[in-house]
TIROKE-809198 format. One record per residue (C-alpha): residue in one letter; y, x, z. Coordinates in steps of 0.02 Angstrom, whole numbers, plus 50000, padded with zeros to 5 digits. Layout:
aYXZ;...
This chain:
x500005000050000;x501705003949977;x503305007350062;x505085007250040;x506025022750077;x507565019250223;x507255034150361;x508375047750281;x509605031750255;x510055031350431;x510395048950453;x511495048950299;x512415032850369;x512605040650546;x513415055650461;x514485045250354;x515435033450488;x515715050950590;x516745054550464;x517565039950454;x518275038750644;x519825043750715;x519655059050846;x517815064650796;x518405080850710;x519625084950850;x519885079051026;x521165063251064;x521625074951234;x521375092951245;x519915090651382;x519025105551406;x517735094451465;x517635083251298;x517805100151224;x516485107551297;x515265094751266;x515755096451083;x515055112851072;x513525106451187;x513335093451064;x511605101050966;x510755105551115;x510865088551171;x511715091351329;x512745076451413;x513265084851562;x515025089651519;x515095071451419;x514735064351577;x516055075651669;x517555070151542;x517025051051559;x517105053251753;x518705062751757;x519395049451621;x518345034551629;x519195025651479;x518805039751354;x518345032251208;x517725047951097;x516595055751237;x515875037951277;x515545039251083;x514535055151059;x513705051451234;x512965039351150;x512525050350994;x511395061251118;x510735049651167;x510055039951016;x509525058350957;x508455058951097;x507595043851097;x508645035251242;x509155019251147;x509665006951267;x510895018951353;x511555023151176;x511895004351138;x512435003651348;x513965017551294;x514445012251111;x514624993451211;x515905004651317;x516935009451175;x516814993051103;x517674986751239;x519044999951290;x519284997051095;x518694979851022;x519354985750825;x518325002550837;x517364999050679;x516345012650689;x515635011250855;x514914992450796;x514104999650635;x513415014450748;x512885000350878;x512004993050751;x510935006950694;x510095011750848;x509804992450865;x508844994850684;x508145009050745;x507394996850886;x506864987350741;x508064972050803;x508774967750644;x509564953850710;x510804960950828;x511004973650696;x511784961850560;x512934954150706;x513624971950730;x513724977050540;x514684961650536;x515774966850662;x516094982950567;x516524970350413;x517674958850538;x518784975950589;x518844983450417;x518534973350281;x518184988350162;x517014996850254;x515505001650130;x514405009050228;x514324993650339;x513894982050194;x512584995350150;x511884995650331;x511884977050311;x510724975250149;x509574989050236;x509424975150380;x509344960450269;x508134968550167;x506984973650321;x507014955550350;x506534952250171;x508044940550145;x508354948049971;x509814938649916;x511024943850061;x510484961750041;x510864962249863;x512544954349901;x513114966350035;x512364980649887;x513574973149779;x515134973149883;x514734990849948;x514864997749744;x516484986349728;x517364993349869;x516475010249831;x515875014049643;x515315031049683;x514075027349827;x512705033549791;x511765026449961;x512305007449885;x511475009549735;x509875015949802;x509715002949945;x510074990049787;x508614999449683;x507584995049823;x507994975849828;x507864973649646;x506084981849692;x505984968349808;x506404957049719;x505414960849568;x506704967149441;x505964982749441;x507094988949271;x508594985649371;x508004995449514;x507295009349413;x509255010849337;x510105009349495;x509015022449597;x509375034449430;x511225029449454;x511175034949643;x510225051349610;x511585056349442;x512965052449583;x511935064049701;x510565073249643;x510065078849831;x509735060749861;x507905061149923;x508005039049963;x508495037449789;x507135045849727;x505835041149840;x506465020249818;x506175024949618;x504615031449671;x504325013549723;x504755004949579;x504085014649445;x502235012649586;x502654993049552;x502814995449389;x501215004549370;x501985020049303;x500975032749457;x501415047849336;x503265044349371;x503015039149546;x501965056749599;x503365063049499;x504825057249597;x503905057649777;x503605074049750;x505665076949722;x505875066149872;x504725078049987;x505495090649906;x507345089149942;x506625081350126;x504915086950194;x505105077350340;x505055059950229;x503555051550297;x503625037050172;x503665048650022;x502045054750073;x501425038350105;x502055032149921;x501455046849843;x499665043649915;x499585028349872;x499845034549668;x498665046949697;x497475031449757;x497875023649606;x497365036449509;x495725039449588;x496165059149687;x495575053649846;x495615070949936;x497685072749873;x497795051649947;x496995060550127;x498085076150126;x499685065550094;x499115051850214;x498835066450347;x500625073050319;x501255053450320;x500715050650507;x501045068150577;x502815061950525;x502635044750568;x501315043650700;x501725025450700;x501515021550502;x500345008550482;x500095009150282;x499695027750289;x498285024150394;x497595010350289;x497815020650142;x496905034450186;x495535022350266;x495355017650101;x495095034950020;x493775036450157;x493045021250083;x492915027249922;x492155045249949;x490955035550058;x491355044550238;x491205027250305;x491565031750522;x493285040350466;x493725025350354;x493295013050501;x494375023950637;x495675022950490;x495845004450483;x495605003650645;x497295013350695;x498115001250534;x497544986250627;x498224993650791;x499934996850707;x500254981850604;x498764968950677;x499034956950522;x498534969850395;x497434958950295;x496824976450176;x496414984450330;x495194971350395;x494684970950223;x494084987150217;x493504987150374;x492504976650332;x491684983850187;x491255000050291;x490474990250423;x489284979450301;x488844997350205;x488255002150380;x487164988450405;x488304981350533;x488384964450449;x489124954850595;x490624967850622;x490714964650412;x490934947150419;x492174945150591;x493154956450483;x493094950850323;x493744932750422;x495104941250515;x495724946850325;x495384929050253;x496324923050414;x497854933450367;x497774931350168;x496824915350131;x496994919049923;x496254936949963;x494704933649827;x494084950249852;x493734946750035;x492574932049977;x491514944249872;x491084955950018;x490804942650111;x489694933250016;x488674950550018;x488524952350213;x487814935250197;x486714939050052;x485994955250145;x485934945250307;x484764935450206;x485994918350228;x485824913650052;x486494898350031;x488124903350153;x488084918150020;x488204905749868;x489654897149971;x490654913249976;x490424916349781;x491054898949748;x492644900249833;x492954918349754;x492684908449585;x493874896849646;x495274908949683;x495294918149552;x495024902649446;x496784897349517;x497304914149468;x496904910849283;x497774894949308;x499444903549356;x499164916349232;x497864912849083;x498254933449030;x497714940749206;x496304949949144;x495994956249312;x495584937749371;x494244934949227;x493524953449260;x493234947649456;x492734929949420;x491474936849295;x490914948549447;x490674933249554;x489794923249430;x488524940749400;x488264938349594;x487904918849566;x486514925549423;x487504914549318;x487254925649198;x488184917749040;x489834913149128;x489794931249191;x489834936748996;x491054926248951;x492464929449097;x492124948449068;x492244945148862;x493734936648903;x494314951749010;x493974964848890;x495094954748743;x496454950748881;x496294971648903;x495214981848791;x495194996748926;x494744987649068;x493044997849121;x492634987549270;x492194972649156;x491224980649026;x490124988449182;x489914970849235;x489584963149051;x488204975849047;x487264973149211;x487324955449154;x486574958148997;x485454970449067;x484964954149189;x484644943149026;x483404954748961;x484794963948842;x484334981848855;x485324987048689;x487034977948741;x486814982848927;x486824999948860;x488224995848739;x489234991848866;x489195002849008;x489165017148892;x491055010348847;x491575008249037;x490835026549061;x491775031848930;x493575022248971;x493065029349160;x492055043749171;x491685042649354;x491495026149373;x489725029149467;x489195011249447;x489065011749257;x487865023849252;x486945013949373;x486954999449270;x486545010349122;x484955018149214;x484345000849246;x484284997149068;x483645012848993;x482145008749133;x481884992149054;x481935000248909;x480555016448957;x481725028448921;x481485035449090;x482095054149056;x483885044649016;x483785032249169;x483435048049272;x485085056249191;x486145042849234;x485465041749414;x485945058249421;x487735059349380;x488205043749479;x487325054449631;x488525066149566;x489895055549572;x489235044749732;x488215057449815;x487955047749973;x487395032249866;x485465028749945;x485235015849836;x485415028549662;x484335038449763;x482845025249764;x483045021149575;x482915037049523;x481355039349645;x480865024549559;x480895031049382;x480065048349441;x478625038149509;x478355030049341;x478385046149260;x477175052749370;x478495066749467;x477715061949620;x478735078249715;x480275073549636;x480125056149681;x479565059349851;x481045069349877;x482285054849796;x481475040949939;x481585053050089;x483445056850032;x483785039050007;x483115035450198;x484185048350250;x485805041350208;x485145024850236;x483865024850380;x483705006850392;x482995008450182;x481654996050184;x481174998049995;x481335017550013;x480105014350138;x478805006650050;x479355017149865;x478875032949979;x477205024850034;x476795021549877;x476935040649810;x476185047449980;x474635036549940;x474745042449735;x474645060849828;x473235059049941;x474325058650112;x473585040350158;x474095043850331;x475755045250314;x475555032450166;x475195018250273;x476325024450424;x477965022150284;x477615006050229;x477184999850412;x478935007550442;x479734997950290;x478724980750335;x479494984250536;x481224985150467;x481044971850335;x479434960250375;x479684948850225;x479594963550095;x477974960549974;x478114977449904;x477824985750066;x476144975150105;x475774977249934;x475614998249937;x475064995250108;x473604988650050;x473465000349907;x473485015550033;x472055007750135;x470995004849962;x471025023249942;x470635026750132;x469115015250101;x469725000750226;x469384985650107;x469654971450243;x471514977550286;x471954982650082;x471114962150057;x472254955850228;x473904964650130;x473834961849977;x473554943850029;x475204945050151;x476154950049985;x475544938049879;x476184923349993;x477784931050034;x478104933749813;x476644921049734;x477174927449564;x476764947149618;x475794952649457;x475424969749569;x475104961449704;x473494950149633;x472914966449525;x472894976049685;x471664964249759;x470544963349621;x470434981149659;x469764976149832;x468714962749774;x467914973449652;x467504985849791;x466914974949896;x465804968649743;x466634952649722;x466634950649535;x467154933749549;x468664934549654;x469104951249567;x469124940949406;x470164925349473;x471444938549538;x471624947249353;x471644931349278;x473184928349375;x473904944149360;x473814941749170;x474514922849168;x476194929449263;x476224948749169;x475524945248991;x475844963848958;x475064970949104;x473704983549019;x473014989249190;x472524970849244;x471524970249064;x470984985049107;x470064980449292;x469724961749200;x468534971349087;x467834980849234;x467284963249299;x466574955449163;x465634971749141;x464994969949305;x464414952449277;x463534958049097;x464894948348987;x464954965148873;x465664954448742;x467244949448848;x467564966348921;x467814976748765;x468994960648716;x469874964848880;x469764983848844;x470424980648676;x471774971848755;x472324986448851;x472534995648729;x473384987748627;x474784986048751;x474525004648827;x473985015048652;x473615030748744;x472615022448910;x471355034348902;x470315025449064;x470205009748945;x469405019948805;x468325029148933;x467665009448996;x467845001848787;x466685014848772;x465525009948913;x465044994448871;x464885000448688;x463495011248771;x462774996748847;x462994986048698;x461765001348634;x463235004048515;x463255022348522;x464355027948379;x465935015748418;x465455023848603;x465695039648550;x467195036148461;x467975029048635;x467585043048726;x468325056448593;x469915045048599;x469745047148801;x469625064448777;x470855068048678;x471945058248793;x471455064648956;x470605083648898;x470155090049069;x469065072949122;x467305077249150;x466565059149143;x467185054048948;x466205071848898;x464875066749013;x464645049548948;x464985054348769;x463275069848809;x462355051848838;x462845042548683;x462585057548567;x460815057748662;x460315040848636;x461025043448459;x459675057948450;x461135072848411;x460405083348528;x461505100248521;x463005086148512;x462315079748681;x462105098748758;x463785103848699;x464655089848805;x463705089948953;x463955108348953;x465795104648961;x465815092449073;x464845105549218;x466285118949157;x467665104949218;x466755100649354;x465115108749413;x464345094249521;x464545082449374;x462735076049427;x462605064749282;x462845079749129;x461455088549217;x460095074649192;x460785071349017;x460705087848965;x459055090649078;x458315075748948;x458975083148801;x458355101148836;x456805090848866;x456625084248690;x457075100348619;x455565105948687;x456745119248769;x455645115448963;x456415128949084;x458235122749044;x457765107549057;x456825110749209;x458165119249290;x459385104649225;x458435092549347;x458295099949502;x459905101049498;x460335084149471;x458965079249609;x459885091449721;x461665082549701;x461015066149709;x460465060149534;x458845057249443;x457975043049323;x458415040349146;x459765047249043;
C-alpha cells in the first residue's frame, strides 16, 4: 500500500513561519537570558528560556522558542501549553496559531489543527503557509475539496510556493486526477529542485498511475535529497512489490520502520513480500505489527490469513480472512482464500458458498466496469475453483481480449483446459503466461500437469523443476514431480521429491502415501507400510494411502491386511481403478480366481485403458483354463501398453498351453527383447522350442536363462530333457539333480 509524503512538510513549514515573525532573528529586549537561550537553542536546553520568562513573565519570543524545544523533543502538550501563552499576551500573533497547530497535527488532532490554521488566516489574511498547513490537515482528514481550496489560495497569494503545489499534487492524487498532480508536483520540484515531498508525492501519483519505473525513479530522488523520509521508502517498496523484487520491497520496508517505527503500511508491505518468497512466520509477525498499528487494515488480515491457512492453521485462516471481510466487505480476494480454508478443512459445501460470493463481487465489478479485465481474470479463477470449467474459459478468454498480457489468466485458462481433458491448449496456454511472466511458478505447474496427462514425463519433470526454482519451498511441486519420477521408474529421485515435500509440509498426507508407495516398489516394506499408516493417521479418508498400504503388505506376504485395505480404499473412492486391481492381486494370491476376476472386471469398466488390469484378467482366466479368453485379455494389454513385456511373457503362456508353440515362442522373443536380462521368457521359450523338437534351440535358452540367474530350477529340467533326447546322458544327468536339488522335477 501506499502513502502520501507530508513528514519533511512540517519541518519545511516550521522553518518557514520562523521566518515570518517579528523578533525571531533578533531579541525584542537585549536579555542576556533570551540571548543565551538563543545560542542554547540546538542543544535543546530550556533553562535560560525558563530564566528570561521568570525574570519577564510576559515575554512573548522566549515563551515562543520554549515551545520550539519542546515540540523538538517530543514534549507536545507543554509546547501547545506555551504557544497558548503567547497567544494570549498577543491574540494577532499569527505565527504562534499556525505553529500551535502543527504540533496539534503532529498529535494527529487535525481538528484543533484547522481551528488554529484558521486563526493564522483570521490575523493575516495572506498568510500561505497557513492555507498550505490547512490542505495538509484537510487532506489527512480526506476532505479533498477544502484541501484543494486552501492549495489554491496558497499559489494565489504565493505563485512561487513550491510547498502549495506539492501538497495540491497530492490531493489531485487523492482525488484521482493523477495528470494534474503529476504537473503540479513537477511544478513544485522546477520551483525547488531540493524538494524531496514533491518528489516523493509524484512518486505517488505516477505508483497510482501504474507507472513503478517513474515512481522507483522519483523515491529514489526523494531518499536521496532526505534519507530520513520514511514514506519514500515505504512508496518505493511498494513499486518494487509491484514489480515482483521482493528482497529490494524487505530492505526498503526495513529502512521505512527504523524511520517510522510506528508506520503501519511498511509493515504490511513487507508482510507481504514475506508472503510471496514463502517465509510464512516473518510474514505473520509482519501483519501482525500492521494490525497492531492501524487495527482496520483489511490487507493485513488478508494476508494474514493466507500465511496461516498455508500453515495448516485453517481456523487462524478463516478468523482472519473474516476480520478482512469485516473491514472491506467487496474485498473478493478474501472470499477466494477463504473458500480454500474451507475446502482443505474439508467443509465443502461452506467452500462452494465462499466461491459464489467471490463470483458475485467481482461480477458487480464487471457491472461497474465491463473493461476490468482483472475482474473476469479472478471470476474465471473462482469459477476454475467451482470446476465450472467452461465459465472459467470464458471469463479468462474474456480477460485475455480485455488485456492480451495478462499472464494470470492464461495460467488459469490452461489449468482449466488441462481439467477438461485439453492437454494441447493447457499447454498452449501456460506456455504464453510463462512467457508474458517468466517466474510465474504456477504456470509451470499447470504446464507439468498437462505434459503428465500427456506422458511426456521428462517435460512435466522440467517444469516441476523450475517452479521449485522459482517456489522452492512449494511441497506440493515437490510431490508432482515425485509423482512423475515414480511413473518413470526413478524410484531414488522420487523418494527424495516425497521426503522433501514432507519436510516443508509435515502434515503431507499424499506425500505420505506417494513415499509408501516407492518404499514398497524398493523392497523397504517396513518403512512402506509405516508411511502410509502415517499418511492414513494424518488424513484417514485418503484411498490412496490404504490403497499402497495394502500393496506393501501383498509384497510382505500378509494377504488378509493387503484384502482388509484395499477394501477400506475402495469404499472411501468406489470408482478407484487401482484400488480393485490391487485386490485382484490379493485374490489371486489367495487363489481366488473368481473374486480376482470380478475385481478386474471392475477395474476395466471404470479404466478402459488400464493394460495392467488386462494383464492380471488374463492371469485369471488362465487359472480357471479359459486359454481362449486370456490371450484375448493379453492381447488387450498390449495393445494399450505395446512394449508390456510381462503380457507377452503370459500371451505366450497360454500359447504353450494351447500347445501352440511357435506363436509361444514368438511371445517370449518379443518378452525378451523387451525385458533382455529376464530369466523366465528364455526359460519358457527353452520349453516351447523343446516341445517344438529344436533341441540345440531349447539348450541355447535354458543355458541363458542359468547365466541370468543360476537357480532358474525350471531351465535345468528343460535342458536336463533335452540333453536327454540328444542322447547326450551325463549332461543331462547332471541337468537333473540339479533341478531335484532346488526344488524341481517331472516333465518339461
Amino acid at each position: 500500500m501506499l502513502v502520501a509524503n507530508h513528514a519533511s512538510r512540517i519541518g519545511w513549514a516550521i522553518i518557514a513561519v520562523l521566518a515570518a515573525l517579528p523578533g525571531v532573528a533578533r531579541a525584542v529586549e537585549p536579555s542576556v537570558a533570551f540571548e543565551n537561550g538563543n545560542a542554547a537553542f540546538a542543544k535543546g536546553d530550556l533553562g535560560f528560556y525558563n530564566e528570561a520568562i521568570r525574570l519577564k513573565p510576559d515575554y512573548v519570543e522566549a515563551y515562543f522558542q520554549r515551545a520550539r524545544v519542546c515540540a523538538a523533543q517530543g514534549d507536545l502538550d507543554r509546547a501547545i501549553v506555551d504557544y497558548s501563552e503567547v497567544i494570549r499576551i498577543k491574540p494577532d500573533y499569527a505565527g504562534a496559531y499556525i505553529m500551535r497547530g502543527l504540533v496539534y497535527a503532529k498529535k494527529g488532532d487535525m481538528d484543533n489543527a484547522i481551528v488554529n490554521y484558521t486563526e493564522a488566516i483570521r490575523v493575516k489574511p495572506n498568510y500561505a503557509e497557513a492555507f498550505d498547513n490547512r490542505a495538509i490537515a484537510h487532506a489527512k482528514k480526506s476532505d479533498f475539496d477544502k484541501a484543494l481550496a486552501d492549495c489554491n489560495e496558497a499559489i494565489r497569494i504565493k505563485p512561487d510556493d513550491a510547498a502549495a503545489y506539492s501538497t495540491r499534487g497530492l490531493v489531485d492524487t487523492k482525488k484521482g486526477d493523477l495528470d494534474k498532480a503529476i504537473a503540479d508536483c513537477s511544478e513544485a520540484i522546477r520551483l525547488k529542485p531540493d524538494d524531496a515531498a514533491a518528489y516523493g508525492n509524484r512518486g505517488f501519483a505516477h505508483a497510482k498511475k501504474g507507472d513503478m519505473d517513474k515512481t522507483l525513479a522519483d523515491c529514489s530522488a526523494a531518499i536521496r535529497l532526505n534519507p530520513e523520509d520514511a514514506e519514500a521508502y515505504g512508496n518505493r517498496g511498494f513499486a518494487y512489490y509491484s514489480k515482483g523484487e521482493m528482497d529490494k520491497v524487505i530492505a526498503d520496508c526495513s529502512a521505512a520502520v527504523r524511520l517510522k517505527p510506528d508506520y503501519a503500511l511498511a509493515y504490511g508491505n513487507r508482510g507481504f513480500a514475506y508472503y510471496d518468497k514463502g517465509d510464512l512466520d516473518k510474514s505473520i509477525a509482519d501483519c501482525s505489527d500492521a494490525i497492531r498499528l492501524k487495527p482496520d487494515y483489511a490487507e493485513a488480515f488478508f494476508t494474514r490469513g493466507k500465511a496461516y491457512a498455508k500453515k495448516g492453521d485453517l481456523d487462524k485462516a478463516l478468523a482472519d480472512c473474516n476480520e478482512a471481510s469485516r473491514f472491506k466487505p467487496d474485498y473478493a480476494a478474501v472470499f477466494h482464500t477463504r473458500g480454500d480454508a474451507y475446502l482443505a478443512k474439508g467443509e465443502l459445501d461452506a467452500a462452494i458458498g465462499q466461491y459464489d460470493a467471490a463470483i458475485g463481487q467481482y461480477s458487480e465489478a464487471i457491472r461497474l466496469n465491463p473493461k476490468d479485465a482483472e475482474a473476469y481474470g479472478s471470476r474465471g479463477f473462482a469459477y476454475l475453483k467451482k470446476i465450472d470449467f467452461e465459465k472459467a474459459i470464458a471469463d479468462c478468454t474474456e480477460a485475455i481480449r480485455l488485456k492480451p498480457d495478462l499472464a494470470a489468466a492464461y495460467c488459469s485458462r490452461g489449468f482449466a483446459c488441462y481439467s477438461k481433458g485439453e492437454a494441447d491448449k493447457a499447454i498452449a496456454d501456460c506456455s504464453e503466461a510463462i512467457r508474458l511472466k517468466p517466474e510465474e511458478a504456477e504456470a509451470y505447474n499447470n504446464r507439468s500437469f498437462a505434459y503428465a496427462k500427456k506422458g511426456d514425463l521428462d517435460k512435466a519433470i522440467a517444469d516441476c523443476t523450475e517452479a521449485i526454482r522459482l517456489k522452492p519451498r512449494d511441497a506440493a511441486t515437490y510431490y508432482r514431480r515425485g509423482n512423475a519420477r515414480t511413473k518413470q521408474g526413478d524410484l531414488d529421485k522420487a523418494l527424495a521429491d516425497y521426503t522433501a515435500a514432507v519436510r516443508h509440509k509435515p502434515d503431507y498426507a499424499e506425500a505420505y502415501a506417494g513415499r509408501g508407495f516407492v518404499r514398497a516398489q524398493q523392497g523397504d516394506l517396513d518403512k512402506a507400510i509405516a508411511d502410509c499408516s502415517e499418511a492414513i493417521r494424518l488424513k484417514p479418508d485418503l484411498p490412496e494411502a490404504y490403497n499402497n498400504r495394502g500393496n506393501a503388505c501383498y509384497c510382505k506376504g500378509d494377504l488378509n491386511r493387503a484384502v482388509v485395505d484395499c477394501t477400506k480404499a475402495i469404499q472411501l473412492k468406489p470408482d478407484y481403478a487401482e484400488a480393485y486391481f490391487q485386490r485382484a492381486r490379493v485374490c489371486a494370491a489367495q487363489s481366488e480366481p473368481d473374486k480376482a476376476l470380478a475385481d478386474c472386471n471392475e477395474a476395466i469398466r471404470i479404466k478402459p485403458d488400464y493394460a495392467e488390469a488386462y494383464n492380471s484378467r488374463g492371469n485369471a482366466n488362465a487359472v480357471k483354463g479359459n486359454l481362449d479368453n486370456a490371450i484375448t485379455d493379453y492381447t488387450a494389454a498390449l495393445r494399450i501398453k505395446p512394449g508390456y513385456a510381462t503380457a507377452s511373457d503370459n500371451r505366450a503362456l497360454a500359447y504353450d498351453k494351447k500347445s501352440n508353440p511357435s506363436k509361444a515362442i514368438a511371445d517370449y522373443s518379443e518378452a525378451i527383447r523387451l525385458k533382455p536380462d529376464g530369466p523366465a521368457a528364455y526359460s519358457n521359450r527353452g520349453s516351447a522350442h523343446y516341445y517344438k523338437g529344436d533341441l540345440d534351440k531349447a539348450i541355447a535358452d535354458c543355458t541363458q536363462a542359468i547365466r541370468l540367474k543360476p537357480d532358474e530350477a525350471d531351465a535345468y529340467r528343460i535342458r536336463g530333457f533335452a540333453y536327454r533326447f540328444k542322447g547326450d546322458l551325463d549332461k543331462s544327468k547332471v541337468d537333473f539333480v540339479e533341478a531335484i536339488r532346488l526344488g524341481r522335477a517331472g516333465k518339461p
